[in-house]
N, C-alpha and C positions, 0 to 999 in steps of 0.2 A: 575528702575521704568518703568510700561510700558507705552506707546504713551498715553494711555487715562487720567492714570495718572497725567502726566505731565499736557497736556490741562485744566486739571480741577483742576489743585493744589495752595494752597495759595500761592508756589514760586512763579507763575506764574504769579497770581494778583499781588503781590510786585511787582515784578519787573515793572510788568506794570504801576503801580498806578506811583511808582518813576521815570520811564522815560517819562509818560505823563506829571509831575508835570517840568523835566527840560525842554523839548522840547516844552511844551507848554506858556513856557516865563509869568507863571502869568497869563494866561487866565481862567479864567469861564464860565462854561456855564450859558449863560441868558437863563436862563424857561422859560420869560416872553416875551419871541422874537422868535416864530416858524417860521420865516425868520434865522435865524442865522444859519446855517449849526453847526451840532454837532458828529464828527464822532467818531467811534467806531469800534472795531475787533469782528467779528463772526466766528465761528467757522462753516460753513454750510454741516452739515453731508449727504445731500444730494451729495452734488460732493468730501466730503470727504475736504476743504478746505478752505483755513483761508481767509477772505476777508472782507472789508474794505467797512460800511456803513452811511449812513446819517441819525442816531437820532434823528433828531432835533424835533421831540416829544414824544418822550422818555426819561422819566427823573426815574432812576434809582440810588439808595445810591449805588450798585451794580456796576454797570457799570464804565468802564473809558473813558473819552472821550477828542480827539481829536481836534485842533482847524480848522487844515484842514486835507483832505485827505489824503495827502501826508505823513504826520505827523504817521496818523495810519497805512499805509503800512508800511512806518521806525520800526514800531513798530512790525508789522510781521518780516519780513526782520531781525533784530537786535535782537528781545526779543524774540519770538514766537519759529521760527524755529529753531533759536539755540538752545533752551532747549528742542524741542522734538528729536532734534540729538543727544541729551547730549554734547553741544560742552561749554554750561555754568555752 
């Protein structure tokens, strides 16, 4: 599979959808609180790399989100980069 593929592939939402859901211990995002920090993973093809944003008004069926930063870099770090090396 090549590099673009990966980036853009349902494995890749799985996996991410499933490690948000345990790392995020039960959290939601509140929509109704654009105080609430809500992060997320971009992909930013400008510098060619994966980085870790603050949604918090952005509300997407799409999207996976984060309850803190930290959380979504884990989420590069563990999910992300391992499957564009094929190490998953």
């Amino acid at each position: 599979m090549k590099e673009l593929d990966k980036i853009c592939s349902i494995e890749l939402f799985a996996l991410l959808k499933k490690f948000a859901e345990k790392v995020n211990g039960g959290w939601k995002p509140d929509w109704n609180n654009s105080d609430e920090p809500k992060w997320g993973v971009v992909l930013d093809m400008t510098i060619v790399q994966w980085i870790c944003w603050d949604g918090a008004n952005c509300m997407s069926p799409t999207e996976i989100h984060f309850k803190t930063r930290q959380l979504a870099q884990q989420a590069i770090d563990e999910i992300i980069i391992p499957l564009v090396r094929g190490e998953l």
